[in-house]
VEXDREN-2710 file (C-alpha; in Angstrom, 1 decimal):
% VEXDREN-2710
k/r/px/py/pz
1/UNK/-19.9/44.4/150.3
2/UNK/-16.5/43.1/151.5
3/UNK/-16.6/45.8/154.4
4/UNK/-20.2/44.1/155.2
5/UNK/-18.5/40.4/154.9
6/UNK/-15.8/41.3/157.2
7/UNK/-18.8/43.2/159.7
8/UNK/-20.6/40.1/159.6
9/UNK/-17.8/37.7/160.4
10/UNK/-17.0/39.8/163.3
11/UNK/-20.5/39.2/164.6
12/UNK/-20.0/35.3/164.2
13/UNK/-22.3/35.3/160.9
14/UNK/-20.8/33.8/157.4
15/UNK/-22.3/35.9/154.7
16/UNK/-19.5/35.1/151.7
17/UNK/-22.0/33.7/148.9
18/UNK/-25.3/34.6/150.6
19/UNK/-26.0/37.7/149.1
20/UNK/-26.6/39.4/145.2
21/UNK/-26.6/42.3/143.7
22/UNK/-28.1/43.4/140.8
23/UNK/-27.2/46.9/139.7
24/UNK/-28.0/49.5/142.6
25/UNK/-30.3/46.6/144.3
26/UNK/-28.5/44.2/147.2
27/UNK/-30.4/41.0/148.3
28/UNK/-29.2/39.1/151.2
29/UNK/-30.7/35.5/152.0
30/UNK/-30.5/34.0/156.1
31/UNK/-31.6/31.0/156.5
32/UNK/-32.7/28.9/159.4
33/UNK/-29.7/27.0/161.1
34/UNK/-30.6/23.4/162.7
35/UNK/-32.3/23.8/166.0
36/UNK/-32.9/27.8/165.0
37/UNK/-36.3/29.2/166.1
38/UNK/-38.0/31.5/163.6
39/UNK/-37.3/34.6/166.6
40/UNK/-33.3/33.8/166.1
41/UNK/-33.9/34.0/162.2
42/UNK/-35.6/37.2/162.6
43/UNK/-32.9/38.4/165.0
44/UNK/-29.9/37.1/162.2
45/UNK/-31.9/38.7/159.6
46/UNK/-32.1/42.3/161.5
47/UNK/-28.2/42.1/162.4
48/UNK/-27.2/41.4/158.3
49/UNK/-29.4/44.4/158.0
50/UNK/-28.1/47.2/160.1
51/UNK/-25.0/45.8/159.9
52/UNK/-25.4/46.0/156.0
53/UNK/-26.5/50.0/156.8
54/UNK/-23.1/50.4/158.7
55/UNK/-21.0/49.4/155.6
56/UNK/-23.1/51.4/153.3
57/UNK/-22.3/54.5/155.9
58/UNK/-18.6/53.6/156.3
59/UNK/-18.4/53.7/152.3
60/UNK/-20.2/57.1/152.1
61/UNK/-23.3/55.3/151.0
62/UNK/-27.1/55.0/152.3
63/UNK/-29.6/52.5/152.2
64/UNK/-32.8/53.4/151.1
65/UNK/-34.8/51.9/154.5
66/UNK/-38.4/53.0/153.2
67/UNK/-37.7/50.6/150.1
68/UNK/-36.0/48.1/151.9
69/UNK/-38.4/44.8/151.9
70/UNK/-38.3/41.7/154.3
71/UNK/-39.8/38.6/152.7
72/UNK/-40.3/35.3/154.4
73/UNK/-40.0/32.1/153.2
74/UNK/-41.7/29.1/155.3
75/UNK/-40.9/30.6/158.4
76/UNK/-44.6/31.9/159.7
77/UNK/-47.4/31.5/158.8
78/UNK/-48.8/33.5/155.6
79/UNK/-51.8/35.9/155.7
80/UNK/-54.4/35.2/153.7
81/UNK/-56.2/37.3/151.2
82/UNK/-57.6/40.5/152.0
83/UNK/-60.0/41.4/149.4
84/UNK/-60.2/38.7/146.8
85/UNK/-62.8/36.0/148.2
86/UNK/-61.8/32.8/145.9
87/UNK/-63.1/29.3/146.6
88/UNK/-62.1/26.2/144.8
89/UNK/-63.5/22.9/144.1
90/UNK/-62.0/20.4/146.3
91/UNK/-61.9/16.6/147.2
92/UNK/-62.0/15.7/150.5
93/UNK/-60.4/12.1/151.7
94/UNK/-60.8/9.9/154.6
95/UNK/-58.5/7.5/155.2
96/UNK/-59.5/3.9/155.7
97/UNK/-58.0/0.8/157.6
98/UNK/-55.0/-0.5/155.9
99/UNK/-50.7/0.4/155.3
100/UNK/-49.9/3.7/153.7
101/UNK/-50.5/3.5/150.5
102/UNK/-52.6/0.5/150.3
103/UNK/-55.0/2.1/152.6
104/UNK/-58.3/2.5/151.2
105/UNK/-59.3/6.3/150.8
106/UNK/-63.5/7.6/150.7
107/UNK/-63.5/11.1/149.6
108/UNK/-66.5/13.8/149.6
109/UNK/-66.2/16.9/147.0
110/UNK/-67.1/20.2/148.0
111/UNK/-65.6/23.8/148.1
112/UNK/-62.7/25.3/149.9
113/UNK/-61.5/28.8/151.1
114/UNK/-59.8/30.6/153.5
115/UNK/-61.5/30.9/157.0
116/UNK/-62.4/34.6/156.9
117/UNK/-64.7/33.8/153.7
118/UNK/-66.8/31.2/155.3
119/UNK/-69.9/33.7/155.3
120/UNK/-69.4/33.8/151.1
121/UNK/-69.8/30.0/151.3
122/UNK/-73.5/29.7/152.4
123/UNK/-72.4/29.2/155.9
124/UNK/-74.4/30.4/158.8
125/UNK/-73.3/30.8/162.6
126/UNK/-69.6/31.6/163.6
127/UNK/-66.7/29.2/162.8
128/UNK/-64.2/32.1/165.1
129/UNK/-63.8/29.7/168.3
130/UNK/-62.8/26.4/166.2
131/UNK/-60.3/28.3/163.8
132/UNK/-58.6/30.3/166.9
133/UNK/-58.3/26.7/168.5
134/UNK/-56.8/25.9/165.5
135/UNK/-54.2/29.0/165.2
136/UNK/-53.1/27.9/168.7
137/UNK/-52.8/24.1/167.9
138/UNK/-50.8/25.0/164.1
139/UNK/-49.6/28.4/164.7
140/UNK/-47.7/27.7/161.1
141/UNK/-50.5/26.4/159.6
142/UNK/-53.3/28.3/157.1
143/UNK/-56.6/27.8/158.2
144/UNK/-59.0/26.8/155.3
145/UNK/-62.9/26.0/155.9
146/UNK/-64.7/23.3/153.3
147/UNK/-67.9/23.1/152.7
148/UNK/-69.2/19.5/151.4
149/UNK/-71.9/19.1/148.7
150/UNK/-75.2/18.3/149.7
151/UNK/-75.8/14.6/148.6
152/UNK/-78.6/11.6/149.3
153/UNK/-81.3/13.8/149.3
154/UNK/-80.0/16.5/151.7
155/UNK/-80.9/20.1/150.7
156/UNK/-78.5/22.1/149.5
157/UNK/-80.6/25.6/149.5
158/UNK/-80.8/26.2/152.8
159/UNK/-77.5/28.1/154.8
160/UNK/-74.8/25.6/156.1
161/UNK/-74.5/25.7/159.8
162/UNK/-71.6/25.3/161.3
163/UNK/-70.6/24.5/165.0
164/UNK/-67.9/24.8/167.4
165/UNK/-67.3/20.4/168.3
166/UNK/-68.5/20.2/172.0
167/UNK/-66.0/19.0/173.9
168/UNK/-67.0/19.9/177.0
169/UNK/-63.9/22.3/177.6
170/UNK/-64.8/25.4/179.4
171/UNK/-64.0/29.0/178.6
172/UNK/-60.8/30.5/179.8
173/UNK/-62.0/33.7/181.8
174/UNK/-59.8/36.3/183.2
175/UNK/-61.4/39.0/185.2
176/UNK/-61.7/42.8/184.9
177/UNK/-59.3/42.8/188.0
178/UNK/-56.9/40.6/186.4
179/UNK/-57.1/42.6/183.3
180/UNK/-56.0/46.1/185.2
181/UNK/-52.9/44.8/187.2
182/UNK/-51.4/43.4/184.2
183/UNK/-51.7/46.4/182.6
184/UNK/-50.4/48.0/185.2
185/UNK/-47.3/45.6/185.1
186/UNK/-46.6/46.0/181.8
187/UNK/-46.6/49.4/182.3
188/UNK/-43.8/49.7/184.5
189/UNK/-41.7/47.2/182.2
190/UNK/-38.5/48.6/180.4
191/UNK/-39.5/48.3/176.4
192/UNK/-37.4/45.1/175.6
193/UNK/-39.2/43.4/179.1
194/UNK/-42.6/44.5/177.8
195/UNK/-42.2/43.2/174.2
196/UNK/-40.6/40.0/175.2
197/UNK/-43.7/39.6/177.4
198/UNK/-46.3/40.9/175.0
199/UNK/-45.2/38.4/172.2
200/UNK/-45.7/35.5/175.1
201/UNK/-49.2/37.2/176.2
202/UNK/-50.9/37.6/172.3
203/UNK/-53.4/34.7/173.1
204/UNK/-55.0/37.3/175.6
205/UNK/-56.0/39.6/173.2
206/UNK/-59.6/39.4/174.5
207/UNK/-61.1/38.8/177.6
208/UNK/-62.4/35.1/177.0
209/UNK/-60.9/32.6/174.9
210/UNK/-60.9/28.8/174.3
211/UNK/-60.1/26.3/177.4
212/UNK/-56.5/25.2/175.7
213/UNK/-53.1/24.4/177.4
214/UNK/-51.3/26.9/175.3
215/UNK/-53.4/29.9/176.9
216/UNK/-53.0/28.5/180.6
217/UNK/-49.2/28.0/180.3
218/UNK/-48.8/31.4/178.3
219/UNK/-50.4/33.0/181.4
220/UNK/-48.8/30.9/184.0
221/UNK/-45.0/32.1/182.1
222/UNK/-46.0/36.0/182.9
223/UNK/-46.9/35.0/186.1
224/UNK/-43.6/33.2/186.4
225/UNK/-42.3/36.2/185.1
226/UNK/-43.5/38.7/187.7
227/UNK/-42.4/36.4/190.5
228/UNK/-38.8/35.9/189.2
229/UNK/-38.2/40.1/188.7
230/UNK/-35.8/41.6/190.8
231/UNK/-36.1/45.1/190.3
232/UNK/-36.0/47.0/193.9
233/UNK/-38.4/49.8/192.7
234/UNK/-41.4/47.3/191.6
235/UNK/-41.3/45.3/194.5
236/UNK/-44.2/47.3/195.6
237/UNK/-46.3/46.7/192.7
238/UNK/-44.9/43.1/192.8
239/UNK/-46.3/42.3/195.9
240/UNK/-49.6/44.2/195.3
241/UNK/-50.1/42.2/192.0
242/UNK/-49.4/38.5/193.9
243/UNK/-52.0/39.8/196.8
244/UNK/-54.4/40.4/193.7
245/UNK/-53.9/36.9/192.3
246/UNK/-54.3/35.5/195.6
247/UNK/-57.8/37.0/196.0
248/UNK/-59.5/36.0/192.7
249/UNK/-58.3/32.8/193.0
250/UNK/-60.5/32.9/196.6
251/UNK/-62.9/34.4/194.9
252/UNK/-62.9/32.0/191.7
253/UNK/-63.2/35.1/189.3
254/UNK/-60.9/33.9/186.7
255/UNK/-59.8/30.3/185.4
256/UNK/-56.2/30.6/184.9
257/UNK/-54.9/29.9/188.3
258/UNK/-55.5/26.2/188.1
259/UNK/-52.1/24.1/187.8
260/UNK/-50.4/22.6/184.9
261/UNK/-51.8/19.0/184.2
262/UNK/-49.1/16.7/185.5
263/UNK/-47.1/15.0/182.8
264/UNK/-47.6/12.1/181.4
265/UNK/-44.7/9.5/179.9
266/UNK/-45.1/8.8/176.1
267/UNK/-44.9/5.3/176.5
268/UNK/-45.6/2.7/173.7
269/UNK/-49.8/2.1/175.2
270/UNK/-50.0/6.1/175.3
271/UNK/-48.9/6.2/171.2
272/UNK/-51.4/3.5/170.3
273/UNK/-53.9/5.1/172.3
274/UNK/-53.3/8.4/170.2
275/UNK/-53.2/6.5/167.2
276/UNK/-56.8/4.8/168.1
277/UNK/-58.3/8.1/169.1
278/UNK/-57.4/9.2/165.9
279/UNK/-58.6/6.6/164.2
280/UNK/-62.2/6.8/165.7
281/UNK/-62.4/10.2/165.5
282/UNK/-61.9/10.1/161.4
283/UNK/-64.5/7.5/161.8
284/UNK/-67.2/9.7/163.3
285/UNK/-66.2/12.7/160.8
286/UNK/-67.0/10.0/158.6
287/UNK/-70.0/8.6/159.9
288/UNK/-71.2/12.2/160.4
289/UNK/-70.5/13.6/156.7
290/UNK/-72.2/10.4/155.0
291/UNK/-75.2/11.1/156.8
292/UNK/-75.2/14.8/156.3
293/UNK/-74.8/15.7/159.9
294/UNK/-71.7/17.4/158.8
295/UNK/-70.7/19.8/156.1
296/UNK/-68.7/22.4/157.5
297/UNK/-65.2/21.5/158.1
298/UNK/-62.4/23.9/159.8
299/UNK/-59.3/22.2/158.7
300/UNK/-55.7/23.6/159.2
301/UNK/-53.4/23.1/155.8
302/UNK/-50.3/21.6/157.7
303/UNK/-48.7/20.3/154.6
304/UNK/-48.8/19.5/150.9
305/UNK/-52.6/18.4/150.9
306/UNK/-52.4/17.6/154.5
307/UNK/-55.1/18.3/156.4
308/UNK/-55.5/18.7/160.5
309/UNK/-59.0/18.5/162.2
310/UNK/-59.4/19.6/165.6
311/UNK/-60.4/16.2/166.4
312/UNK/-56.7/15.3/166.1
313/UNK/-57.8/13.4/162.7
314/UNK/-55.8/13.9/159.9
315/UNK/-57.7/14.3/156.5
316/UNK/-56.7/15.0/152.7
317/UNK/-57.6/17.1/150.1
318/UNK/-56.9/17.5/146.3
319/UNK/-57.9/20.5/144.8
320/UNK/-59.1/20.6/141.3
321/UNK/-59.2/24.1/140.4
322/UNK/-63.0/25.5/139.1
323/UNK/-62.0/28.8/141.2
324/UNK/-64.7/31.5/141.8
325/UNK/-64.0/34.6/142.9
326/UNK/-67.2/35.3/145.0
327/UNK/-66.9/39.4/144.6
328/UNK/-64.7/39.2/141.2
329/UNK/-67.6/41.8/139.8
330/UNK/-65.6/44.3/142.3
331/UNK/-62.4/44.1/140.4
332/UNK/-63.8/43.5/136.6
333/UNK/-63.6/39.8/136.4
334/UNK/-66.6/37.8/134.6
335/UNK/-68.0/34.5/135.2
336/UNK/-67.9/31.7/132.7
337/UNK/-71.7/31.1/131.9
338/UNK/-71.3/27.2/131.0
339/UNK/-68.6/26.2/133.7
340/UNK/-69.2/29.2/136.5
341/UNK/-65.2/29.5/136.3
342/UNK/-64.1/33.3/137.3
343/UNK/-62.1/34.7/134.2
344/UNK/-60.0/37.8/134.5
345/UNK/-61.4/39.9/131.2
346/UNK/-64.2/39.1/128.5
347/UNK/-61.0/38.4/126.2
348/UNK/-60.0/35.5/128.0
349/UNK/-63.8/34.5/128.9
350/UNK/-63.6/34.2/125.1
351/UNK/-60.2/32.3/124.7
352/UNK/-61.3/29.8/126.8
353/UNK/-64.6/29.3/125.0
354/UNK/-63.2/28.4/121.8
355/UNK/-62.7/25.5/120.4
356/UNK/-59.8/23.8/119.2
357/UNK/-61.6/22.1/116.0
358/UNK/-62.4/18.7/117.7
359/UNK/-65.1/20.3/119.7
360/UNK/-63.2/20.1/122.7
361/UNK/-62.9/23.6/125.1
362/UNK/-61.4/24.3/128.3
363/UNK/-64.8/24.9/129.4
364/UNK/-65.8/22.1/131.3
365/UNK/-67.8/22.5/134.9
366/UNK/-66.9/20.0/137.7
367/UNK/-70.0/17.9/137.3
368/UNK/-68.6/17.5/133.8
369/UNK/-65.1/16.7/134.5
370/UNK/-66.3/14.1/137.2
371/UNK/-68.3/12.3/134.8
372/UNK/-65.3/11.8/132.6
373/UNK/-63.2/10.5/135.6
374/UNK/-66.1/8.4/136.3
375/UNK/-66.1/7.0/132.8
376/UNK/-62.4/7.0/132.4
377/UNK/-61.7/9.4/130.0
378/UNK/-60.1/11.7/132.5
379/UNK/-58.0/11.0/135.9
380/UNK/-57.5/13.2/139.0
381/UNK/-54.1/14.2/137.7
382/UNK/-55.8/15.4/134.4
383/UNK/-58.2/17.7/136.1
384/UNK/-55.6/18.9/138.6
385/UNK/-53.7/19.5/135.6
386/UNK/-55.6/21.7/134.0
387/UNK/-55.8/23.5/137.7
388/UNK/-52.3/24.0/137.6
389/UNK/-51.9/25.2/134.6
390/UNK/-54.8/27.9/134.6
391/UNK/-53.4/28.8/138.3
392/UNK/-50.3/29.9/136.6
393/UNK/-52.4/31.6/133.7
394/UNK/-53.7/33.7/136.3
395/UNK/-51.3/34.7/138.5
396/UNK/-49.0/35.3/135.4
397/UNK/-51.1/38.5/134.1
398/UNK/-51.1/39.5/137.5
399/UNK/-54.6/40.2/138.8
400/UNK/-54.7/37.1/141.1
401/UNK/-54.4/38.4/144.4
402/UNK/-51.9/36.5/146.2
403/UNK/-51.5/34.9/149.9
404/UNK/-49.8/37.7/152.2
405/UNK/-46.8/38.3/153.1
406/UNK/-45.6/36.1/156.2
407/UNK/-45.2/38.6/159.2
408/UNK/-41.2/38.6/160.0
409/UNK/-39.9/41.4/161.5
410/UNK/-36.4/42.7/160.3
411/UNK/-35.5/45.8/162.2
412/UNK/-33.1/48.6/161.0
413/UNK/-30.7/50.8/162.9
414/UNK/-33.7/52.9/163.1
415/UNK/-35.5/50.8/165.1
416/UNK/-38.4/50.2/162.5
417/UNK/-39.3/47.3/160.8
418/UNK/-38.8/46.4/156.8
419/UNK/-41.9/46.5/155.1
420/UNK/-42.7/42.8/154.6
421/UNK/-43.6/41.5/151.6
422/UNK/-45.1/38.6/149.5
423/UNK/-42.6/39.4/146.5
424/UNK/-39.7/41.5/146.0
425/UNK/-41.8/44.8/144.5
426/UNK/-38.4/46.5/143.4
427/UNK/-36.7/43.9/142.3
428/UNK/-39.7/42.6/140.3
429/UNK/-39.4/39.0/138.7
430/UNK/-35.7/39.2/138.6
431/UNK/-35.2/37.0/141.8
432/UNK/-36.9/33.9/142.7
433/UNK/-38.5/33.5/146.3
434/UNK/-34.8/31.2/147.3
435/UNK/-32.9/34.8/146.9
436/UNK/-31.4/32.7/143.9
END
């Protein structure tokens, strides 16, 4: 390890203090300098590493690569779950008029999952173009969908449908043609040109996608790209490809050739006409979920209960636990029959039936606990409480499937990446998610 130190400090990288070891294990822990990009972490992280490989070697040791693990820590955004689909009762709030933390706040319960499970919540009719929006807009963000209880006489039996918000944005098309000569370009790239480029070009995964600045300024950088290269022996294919562009944009056949929007100056008038735009627009979200217009909302989880619609309004939620696990019968787990509450086993479906003596339970549906808040003899911080400390119940024996890994990429002097991970598997619940 003092061989590693010393390769490290040669590379401009202080790792005295930033790693452990625990018996045959090493852990090493890089963290995010000020003005660091998440792409310079991953590239400090994958220098430690080989360079960690090279001291092993120059000791006559070996690092076992195929066990080696990457974990992130609030650097990308995590995946969510694969084959657990949980929901959980949530509250909704919409700020009023007022000072932070004065400010009046109406809120509107309902239930809350990831994205991908939206068809397990009732709801009919795609949600895919208002989350990718939102990918694009919070690319660190977790994108969550809420569905709010029917109230005032609206039916709750029929499917929930959900719609993309018209905002008379038009889809970005790129055409067949298009399509072909970048392929051919990125074809005659070196490796490191064509996965620098690739990273830049993910938006165009498909061959139409929402009207958003981020998608007409990624494809405006490659084009920048393939006018800036150099290289003598594609200057043939470089002049082919700008004849190309030249005709479709005669021939209008795709509608990412039209220039950047000029900028604007964020002056004092332009923040205060954010602010009020965001103000109305939690006012018709409002408006629109009072009168049940509006159930379905595609919300991006920016924060600790923060909320971001696509609106640009800013909502929050408090979750109060009541988890289902809407295909729990695929991995064992029973429902409670009084509180519809997904338990692990019928053991603890039976611990958390009894009673205590006083006739009190842990059993206790939303409608229930709501009442009691009404009436006073519970607050929001009781019930999310009791969230809280089932949550860590559950995850505690294990079966809870947790949020993915984020997707870093470590390399090794192979070339390959770490396997990422959600927890350290080998090391096991000796280490804390800090590397402490």
């Amino acid at each position: 390890m003092r061989v590693y130190e010393e390769g490290c400090a040669d590379m401009g990288l202080n790792r005295c203090g930033t790693w452990n070891a625990y018996a045959d294990d090493v852990v090493d822990k890089t963290a995010v300098n000020e003005c660091e990009t998440a792409a310079q972490l991953e590239t400090n992280a994958s220098t430690t590493m080989q360079l960690l490989e090279g001291a092993a070697a120059f000791t006559g040791l070996l690092v076992n690569v195929p066990k080696t693990e990457a974990m992130g820590c609030r650097t990308q955004r995590p995946g969510t779950n694969s084959v657990q689909a949980w929901r959980e009762r949530a509250k909704l709030g919409f700020p009023g008029a007022g000072m932070v933390g004065h400010r009046t706040i109406e809120s509107f319960h309902g239930w809350i999952a990831d994205a991908k499970w939206s068809e397990h919540l009732g709801i009919s009719g795609s949600i895919r173009a208002e989350t990718h929006k939102l990918e694009l807009e919070f690319p660190d963000a977790t994108i969550k969908v809420m569905v709010i209880d029917a109230h005032d006489g609206i039916d709750d039996d029929q499917p929930v449908a959900a719609y993309p918000p018209d905002d008379g944005t038009t889809k970005v098309v790129l055409s067949d043609n298009m399509i072909e000569w970048r392929t051919k370009w990125l074809s005659a790239l070196g490796q490191s040109d064509r996965e620098r480029i690739e990273r830049r070009m993910k938006v165009f995964a498909e061959k139409e996608l929402s009207d958003d600045a981020t998608v007409a300024a990624s494809w405006r950088a490659f084009i920048a790209f393939v006018v800036a290269d150099k290289i003598v022996k594609r200057n043939d294919l470089k002049q082919q490809f700008l004849a190309a562009i030249e005709v479709d944009k005669q021939m209008e056949a795709s509608t990412v050739h039209k220039p950047p929007p000029p900028k604007t100056v964020v002056s004092r008038g332009k923040v205060a006409a954010v602010t009020a735009a965001r103000v109305a627009a939690v006012e018709q979200l409002l408006t629109e979920t009072r009168t049940g217009m509006r159930r379905v909302f595609v919300l991006a989880e920016t924060g600790r209960g923060n909320m971001r619609h696509l609106s640009g309004a800013t909502l929050t939620v408090l979750r109060q636990g009541f988890s289902q696990c809407l295909n729990g019968s695929q991995f064992g787990f029973v429902d409670c029959p009084g509180c519809c509450v997904t338990m692990m086993n019928p053991r603890s479906l039976a611990n958390h039936q009894v009673s205590k003596g006083d006739g009190i339970t842990f059993c206790m549906s939303y409608q229930e606990a709501q009442a009691e808040v009404v009436a006073g003899r519970l607050t929001d911080i009781d019930v999310a409480h009791r969230r809280h400390q089932r949550l860590w119940s559950i995850r505690r024996s294990g079966k809870m499937e947790r949020e993915g890994a984020e997707t870093v990429q470590v390399k090794t002097c192979s070339g390959v990446n770490a396997a990422t991970c959600a927890s350290f598997v080998y090391l096991g619940s000796m280490i804390s998610p800090d590397a402490t």
